[in-house]
C-alpha positions as CSV (number, residue, x, y, z in Angstrom):
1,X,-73.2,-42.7,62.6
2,X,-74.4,-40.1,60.6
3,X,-71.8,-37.4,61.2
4,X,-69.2,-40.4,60.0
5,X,-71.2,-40.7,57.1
6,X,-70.9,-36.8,56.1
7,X,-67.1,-37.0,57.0
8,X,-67.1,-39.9,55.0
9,X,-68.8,-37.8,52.0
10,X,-67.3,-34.7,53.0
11,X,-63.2,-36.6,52.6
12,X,-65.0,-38.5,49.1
13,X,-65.9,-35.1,47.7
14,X,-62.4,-33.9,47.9
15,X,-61.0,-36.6,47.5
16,X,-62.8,-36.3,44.0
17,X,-62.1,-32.5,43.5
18,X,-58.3,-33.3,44.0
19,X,-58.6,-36.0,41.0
20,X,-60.1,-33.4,38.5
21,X,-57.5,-30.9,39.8
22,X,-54.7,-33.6,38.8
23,X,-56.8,-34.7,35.5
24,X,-56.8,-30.8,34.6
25,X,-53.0,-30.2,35.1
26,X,-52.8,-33.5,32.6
27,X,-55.2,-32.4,30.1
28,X,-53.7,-28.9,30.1
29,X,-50.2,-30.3,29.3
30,X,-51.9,-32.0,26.7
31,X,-54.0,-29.4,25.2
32,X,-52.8,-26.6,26.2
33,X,-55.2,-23.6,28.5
34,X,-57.3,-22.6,25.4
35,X,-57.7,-25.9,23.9
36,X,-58.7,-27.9,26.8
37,X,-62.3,-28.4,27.8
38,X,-64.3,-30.5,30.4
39,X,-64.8,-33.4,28.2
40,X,-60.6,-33.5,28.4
41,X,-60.4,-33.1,32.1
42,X,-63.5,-35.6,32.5
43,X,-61.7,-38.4,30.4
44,X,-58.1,-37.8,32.4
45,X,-60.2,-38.4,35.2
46,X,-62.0,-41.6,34.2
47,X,-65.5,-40.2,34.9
48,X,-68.3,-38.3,32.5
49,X,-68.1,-34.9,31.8
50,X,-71.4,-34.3,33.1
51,X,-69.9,-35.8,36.5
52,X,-68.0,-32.8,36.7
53,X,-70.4,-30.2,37.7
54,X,-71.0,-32.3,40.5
55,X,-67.7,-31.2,41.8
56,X,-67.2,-27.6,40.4
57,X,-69.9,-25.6,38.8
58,X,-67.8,-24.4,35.7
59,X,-64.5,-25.2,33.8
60,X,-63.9,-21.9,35.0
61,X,-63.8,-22.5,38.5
62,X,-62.0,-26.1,37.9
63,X,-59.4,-24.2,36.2
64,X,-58.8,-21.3,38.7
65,X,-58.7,-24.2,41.4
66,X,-56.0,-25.8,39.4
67,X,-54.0,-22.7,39.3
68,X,-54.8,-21.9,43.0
69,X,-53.3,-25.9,43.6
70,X,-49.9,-25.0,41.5
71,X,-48.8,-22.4,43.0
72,X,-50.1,-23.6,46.9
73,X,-48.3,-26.9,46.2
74,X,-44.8,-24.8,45.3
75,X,-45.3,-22.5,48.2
76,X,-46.0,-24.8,51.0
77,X,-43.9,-27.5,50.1
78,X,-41.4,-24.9,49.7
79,X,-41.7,-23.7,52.9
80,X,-42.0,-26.9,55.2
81,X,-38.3,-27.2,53.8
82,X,-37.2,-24.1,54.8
83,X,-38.5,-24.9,58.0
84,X,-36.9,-28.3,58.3
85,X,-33.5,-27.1,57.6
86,X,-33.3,-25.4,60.8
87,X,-32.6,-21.4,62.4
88,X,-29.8,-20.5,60.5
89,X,-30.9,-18.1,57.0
90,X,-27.9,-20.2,55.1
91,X,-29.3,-23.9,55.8
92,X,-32.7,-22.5,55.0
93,X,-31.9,-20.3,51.7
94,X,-29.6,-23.5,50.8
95,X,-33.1,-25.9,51.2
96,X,-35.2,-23.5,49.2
97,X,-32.7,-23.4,47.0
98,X,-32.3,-27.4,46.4
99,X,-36.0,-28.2,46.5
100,X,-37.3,-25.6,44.2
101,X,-35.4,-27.2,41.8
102,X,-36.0,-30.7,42.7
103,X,-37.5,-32.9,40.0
104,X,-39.6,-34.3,42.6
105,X,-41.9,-30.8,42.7
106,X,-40.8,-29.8,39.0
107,X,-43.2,-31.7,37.2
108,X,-44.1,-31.3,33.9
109,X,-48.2,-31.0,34.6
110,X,-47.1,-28.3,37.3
111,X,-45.0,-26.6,34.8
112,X,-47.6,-26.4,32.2
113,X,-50.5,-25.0,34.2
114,X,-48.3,-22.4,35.5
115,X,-47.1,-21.3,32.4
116,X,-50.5,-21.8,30.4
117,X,-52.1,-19.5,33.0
118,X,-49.4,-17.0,33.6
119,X,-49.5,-16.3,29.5
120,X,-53.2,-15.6,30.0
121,X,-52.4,-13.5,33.6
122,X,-52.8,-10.1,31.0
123,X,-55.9,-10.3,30.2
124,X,-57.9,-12.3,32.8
125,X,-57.6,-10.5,36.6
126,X,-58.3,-13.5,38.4
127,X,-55.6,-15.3,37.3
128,X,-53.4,-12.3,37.6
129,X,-53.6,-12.0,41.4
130,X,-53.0,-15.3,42.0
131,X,-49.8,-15.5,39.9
132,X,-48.9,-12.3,41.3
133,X,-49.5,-13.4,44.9
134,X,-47.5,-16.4,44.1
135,X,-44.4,-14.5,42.9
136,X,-44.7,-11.9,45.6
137,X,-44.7,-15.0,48.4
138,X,-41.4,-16.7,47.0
139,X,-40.0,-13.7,46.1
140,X,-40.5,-12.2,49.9
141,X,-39.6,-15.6,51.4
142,X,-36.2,-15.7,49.1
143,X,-35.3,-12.4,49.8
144,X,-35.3,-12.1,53.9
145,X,-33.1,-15.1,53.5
146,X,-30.8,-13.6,51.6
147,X,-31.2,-10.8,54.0
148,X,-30.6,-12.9,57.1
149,X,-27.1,-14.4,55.4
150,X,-26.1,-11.1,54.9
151,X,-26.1,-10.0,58.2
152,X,-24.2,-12.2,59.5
153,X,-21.2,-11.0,57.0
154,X,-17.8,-10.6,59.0
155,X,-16.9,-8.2,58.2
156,X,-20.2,-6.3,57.0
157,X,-20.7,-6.1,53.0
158,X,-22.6,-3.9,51.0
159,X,-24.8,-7.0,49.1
160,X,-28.1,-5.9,47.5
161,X,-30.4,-9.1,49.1
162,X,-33.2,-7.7,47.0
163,X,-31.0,-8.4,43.2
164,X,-29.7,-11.4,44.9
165,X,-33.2,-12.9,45.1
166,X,-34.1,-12.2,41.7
167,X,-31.0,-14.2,40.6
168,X,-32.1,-17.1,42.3
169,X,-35.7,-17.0,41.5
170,X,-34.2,-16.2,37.6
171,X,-32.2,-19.8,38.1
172,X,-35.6,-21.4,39.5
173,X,-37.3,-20.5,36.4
174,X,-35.0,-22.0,34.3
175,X,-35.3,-25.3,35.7
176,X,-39.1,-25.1,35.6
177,X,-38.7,-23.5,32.2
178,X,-36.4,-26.4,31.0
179,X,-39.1,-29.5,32.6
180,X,-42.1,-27.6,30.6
181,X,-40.0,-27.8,27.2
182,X,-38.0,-30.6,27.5
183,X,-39.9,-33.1,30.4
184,X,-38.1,-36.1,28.9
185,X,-34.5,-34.4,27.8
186,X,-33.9,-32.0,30.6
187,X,-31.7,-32.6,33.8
188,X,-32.0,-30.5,36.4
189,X,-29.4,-31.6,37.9
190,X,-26.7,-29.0,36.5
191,X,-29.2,-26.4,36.8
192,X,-29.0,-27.3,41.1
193,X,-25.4,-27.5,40.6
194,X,-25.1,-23.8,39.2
195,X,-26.9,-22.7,41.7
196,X,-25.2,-24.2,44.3
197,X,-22.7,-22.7,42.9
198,X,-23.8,-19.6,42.4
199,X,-24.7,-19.4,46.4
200,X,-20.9,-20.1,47.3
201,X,-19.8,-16.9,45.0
202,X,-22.0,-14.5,46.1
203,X,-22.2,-15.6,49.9
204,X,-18.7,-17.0,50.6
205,X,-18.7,-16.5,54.6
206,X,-21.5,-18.9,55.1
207,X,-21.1,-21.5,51.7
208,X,-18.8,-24.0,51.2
209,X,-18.9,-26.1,48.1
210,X,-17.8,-29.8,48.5
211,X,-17.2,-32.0,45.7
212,X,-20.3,-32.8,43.3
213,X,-23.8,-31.4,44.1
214,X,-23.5,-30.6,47.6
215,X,-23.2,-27.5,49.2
216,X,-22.5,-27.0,53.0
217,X,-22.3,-24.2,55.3
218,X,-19.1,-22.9,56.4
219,X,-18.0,-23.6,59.6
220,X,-17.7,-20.3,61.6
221,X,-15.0,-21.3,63.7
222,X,-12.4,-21.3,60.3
223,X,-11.1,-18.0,59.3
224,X,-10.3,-17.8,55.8
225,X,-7.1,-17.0,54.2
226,X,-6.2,-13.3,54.4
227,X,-4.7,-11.8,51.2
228,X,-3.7,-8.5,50.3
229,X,-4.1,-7.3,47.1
230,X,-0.9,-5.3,45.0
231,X,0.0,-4.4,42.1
232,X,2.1,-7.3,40.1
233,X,5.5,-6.7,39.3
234,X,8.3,-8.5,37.1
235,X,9.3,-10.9,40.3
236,X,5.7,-12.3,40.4
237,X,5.9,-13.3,36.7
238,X,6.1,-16.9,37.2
239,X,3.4,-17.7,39.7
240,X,1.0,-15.1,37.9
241,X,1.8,-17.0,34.2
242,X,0.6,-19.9,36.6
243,X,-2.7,-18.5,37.2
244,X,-3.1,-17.2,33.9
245,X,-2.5,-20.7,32.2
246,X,-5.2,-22.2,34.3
247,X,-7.4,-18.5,33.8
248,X,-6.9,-20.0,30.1
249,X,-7.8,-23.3,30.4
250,X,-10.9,-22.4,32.5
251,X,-12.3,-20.6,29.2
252,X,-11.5,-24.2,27.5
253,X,-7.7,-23.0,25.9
254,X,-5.6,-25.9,25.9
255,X,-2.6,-25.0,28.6
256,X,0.5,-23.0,27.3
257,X,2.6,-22.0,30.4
258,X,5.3,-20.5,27.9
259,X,3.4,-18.4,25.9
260,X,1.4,-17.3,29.3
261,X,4.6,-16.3,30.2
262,X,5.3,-14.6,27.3
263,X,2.1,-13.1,27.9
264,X,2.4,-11.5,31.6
265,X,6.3,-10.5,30.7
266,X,4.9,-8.2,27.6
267,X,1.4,-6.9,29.6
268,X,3.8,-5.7,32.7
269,X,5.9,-3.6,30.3
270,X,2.5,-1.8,28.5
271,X,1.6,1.6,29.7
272,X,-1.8,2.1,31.2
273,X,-1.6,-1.8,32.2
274,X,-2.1,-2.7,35.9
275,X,-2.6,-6.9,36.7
276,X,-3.7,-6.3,40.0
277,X,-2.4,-9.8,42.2
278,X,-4.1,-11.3,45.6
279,X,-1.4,-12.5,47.2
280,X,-1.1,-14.5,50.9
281,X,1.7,-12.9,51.9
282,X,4.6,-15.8,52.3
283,X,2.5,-18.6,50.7
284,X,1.5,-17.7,47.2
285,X,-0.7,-15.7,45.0
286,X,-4.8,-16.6,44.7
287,X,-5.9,-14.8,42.1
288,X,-5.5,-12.3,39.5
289,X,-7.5,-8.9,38.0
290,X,-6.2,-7.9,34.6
291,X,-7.0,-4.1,34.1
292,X,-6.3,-1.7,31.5
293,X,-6.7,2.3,31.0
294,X,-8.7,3.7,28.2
295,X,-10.3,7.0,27.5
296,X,-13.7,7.8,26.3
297,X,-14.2,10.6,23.7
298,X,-17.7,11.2,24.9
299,X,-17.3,12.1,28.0
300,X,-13.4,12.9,28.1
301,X,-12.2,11.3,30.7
302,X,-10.3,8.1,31.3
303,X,-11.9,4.3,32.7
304,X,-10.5,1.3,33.3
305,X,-11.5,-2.3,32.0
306,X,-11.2,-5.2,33.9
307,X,-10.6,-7.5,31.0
308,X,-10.3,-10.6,33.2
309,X,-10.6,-11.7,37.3
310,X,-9.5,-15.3,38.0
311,X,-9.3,-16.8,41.0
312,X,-7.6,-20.6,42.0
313,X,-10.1,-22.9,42.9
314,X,-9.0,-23.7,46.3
315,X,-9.9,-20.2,47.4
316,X,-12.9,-19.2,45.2
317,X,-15.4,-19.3,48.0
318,X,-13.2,-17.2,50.2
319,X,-13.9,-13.8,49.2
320,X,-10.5,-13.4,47.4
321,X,-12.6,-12.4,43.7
322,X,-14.4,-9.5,46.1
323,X,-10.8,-8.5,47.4
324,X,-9.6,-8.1,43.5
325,X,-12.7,-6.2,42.7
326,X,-12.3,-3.6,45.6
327,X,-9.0,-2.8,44.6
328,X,-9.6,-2.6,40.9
329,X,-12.3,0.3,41.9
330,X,-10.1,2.1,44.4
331,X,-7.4,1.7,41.5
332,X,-10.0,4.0,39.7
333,X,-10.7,6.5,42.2
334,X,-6.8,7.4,42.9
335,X,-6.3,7.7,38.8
336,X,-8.7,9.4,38.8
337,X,-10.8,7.4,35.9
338,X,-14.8,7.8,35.9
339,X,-15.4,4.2,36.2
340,X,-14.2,0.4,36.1
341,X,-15.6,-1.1,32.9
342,X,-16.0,-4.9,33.3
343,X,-15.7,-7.5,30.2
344,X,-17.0,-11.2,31.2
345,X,-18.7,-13.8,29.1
346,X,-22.2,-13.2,28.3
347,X,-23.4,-17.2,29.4
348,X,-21.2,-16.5,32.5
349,X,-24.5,-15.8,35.6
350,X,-22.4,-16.5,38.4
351,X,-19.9,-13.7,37.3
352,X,-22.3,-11.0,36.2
353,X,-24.3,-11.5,39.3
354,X,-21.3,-11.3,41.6
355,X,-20.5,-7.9,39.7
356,X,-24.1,-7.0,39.6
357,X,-24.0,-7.5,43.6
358,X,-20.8,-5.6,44.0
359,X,-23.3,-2.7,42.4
360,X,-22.3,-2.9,38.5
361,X,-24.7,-2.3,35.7
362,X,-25.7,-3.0,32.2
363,X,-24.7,-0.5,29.7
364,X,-27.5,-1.0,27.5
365,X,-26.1,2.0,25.4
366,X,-23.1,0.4,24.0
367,X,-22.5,-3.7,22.5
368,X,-19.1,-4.6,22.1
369,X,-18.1,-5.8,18.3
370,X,-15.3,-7.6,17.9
371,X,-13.1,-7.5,14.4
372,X,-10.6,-9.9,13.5
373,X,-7.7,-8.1,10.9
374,X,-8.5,-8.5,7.4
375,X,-5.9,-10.6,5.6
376,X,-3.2,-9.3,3.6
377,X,-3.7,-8.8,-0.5
């Protein structure tokens, strides 16, 4: 009877700690980490604030318990996901992926104790290491499954599982970001939908993305459409003004398939122009790269821009973008230009992360400027 009793006591007392816990991610949200006291966290919790040092002995330990409840929350739920998908790295990278940023474990309490005690992680040790352990943990856990769906590549590919990672912890952090600043406005749901999205670019041979917010894996036993990638010349100018009218209307430019035309017929006749095509040979062509020479006074020598890489989006998950970007380098080595310079829309993560993957790099030395002409007098 009596060792009921004490497990009796033992499940009320943390039963009771867990409340405070919960009443000091509230009263944190409301007051923020410097503003809140006991007398806060007491009233969320419906007791006296001399009740609490039954349970903790200072706000200080309440609070680092909070913290410690955060982040072991995140992780564990996290990870029970992971394990539920399954063996394969792809189910389990797609399952972190979708319930890290599931408004079910974004809440807004959550969001605001982590933030509230990572702004403080500078100047107080404590709460340092156990932000720091936190990130390390997901960070770790993201990147050996990015590791293990690269591995299984067919044929091998040079992918950097490391940068990976920190794209997909960067999309993460927006959604958490976006719940702690907007809890009643923002929808996670597109964030889960660009990162979906994001998983089919950068690992085609394993992601296929279905119609709306899903994202499956690819079944191994389909081989995906081989293309070889050319040069275009004048006979390929209708199907490429094809892919350039929808290129357009991708970028929101109403369609124009005469003037695209137009277009492709005048870029084919400039010197120093190459529109590099992936075509399937006897079907059609997939995709375009639009490249063009230039010369740099600095270190006098020639590059090459790749001003635009579009592919149709039957075959985007197919590894047809990649195809384009290999070429445009080797393009490069046998002009021999020092590098492939790469233009693409600065809101556009999914495309500087597939370049950033295929081992490009921010110039921080240069911004591009653009002038319109100055009307005439």
């Amino acid at each position: 009877m009596t060792q009921r009793r004490t497990a009796a006591g033992q499940f009320a007392l943390e039963e009771q700690r867990r409340r405070l816990v919960a009443a000091a991610s509230e009263a944190i949200l409301e007051k923020g980490l410097s503003g809140v006291t006991l007398a806060h966290i007491a009233n969320h919790a419906g007791i006296s604030t001399g009740s609490v040092n039954f349970y903790f002995s200072s706000k200080e330990e309440l609070l680092l318990e909070t913290l410690k409840a955060v982040t072991d929350e995140f992780y564990l739920s996290v990870w029970t996901a992971v394990e539920q998908a399954g063996p394969a790295p792809a189910d389990r990278l797609r399952a972190l992926v979708l319930y890290a940023t599931d408004p079910v474990i974004i809440k807004p309490g959550s969001a605001a104790v982590w933030y509230a005690f990572m702004s403080e992680a500078k100047t107080r040790a404590e709460y340092q290491e156990i932000c720091a352990r936190h990130d390390d943990q997901v960070h770790f856990l993201i990147t050996e499954l990015c590791r293990g769906v690269i591995e299984v590549a067919d044929p091998p590919v040079d992918h950097n599982a490391d940068v990976i990672a920190l794209a997909i912890s960067g999309m993460i952090e927006i959604a958490w970001q976006g719940v702690l600043f907007d809890s009643e406005g923002f929808d996670c749901q597109q964030i889960r939908m660009q990162s979906l999205a994001f998983l089919a670019t950068v690992f085609p041979w394993v992601f296929v993305p279905d119609h709306g917010n899903t994202l499956s894996t690819r079944d191994f036993g389909r081989k995906d459409v081989s293309v070889v990638v050319r040069a275009a010349t004048t006979a390929d100018v209708p199907a490429l003004a094809r892919l350039v009218n929808l290129y357009r209307q991708s970028q929101g430019s109403p369609s124009d398939l005469p003037g695209s035309t137009a277009w492709v017929e005048a870029q084919l006749a400039v010197d120093g122009v190459c529109i590099l095509v992936a075509e399937e040979p006897g079907v059609k062509l997939h995709g375009f790269a639009h490249t063009l020479a230039g010369s740099c006074p600095f270190t006098l020598s020639g590059f090459r821009l790749l001003r635009a890489l579009f592919v149709d989006g039957d075959l985007r998950r197919g590894g047809v973008g990649q195809a384009l970007l290999r070429r445009a380098r080797e393009l490069c080595r046998e002009r021999g230009e020092l590098q492939l310079e790469i233009d693409t829309p600065a809101d556009n993560a999914v495309a500087k992360a597939l370049y950033q993957t295929a081992g490009a790099r921010m110039d921080l030395r240069t911004v591009r400027l653009v002038l319109t002409p100055a009307a005439s007098a």
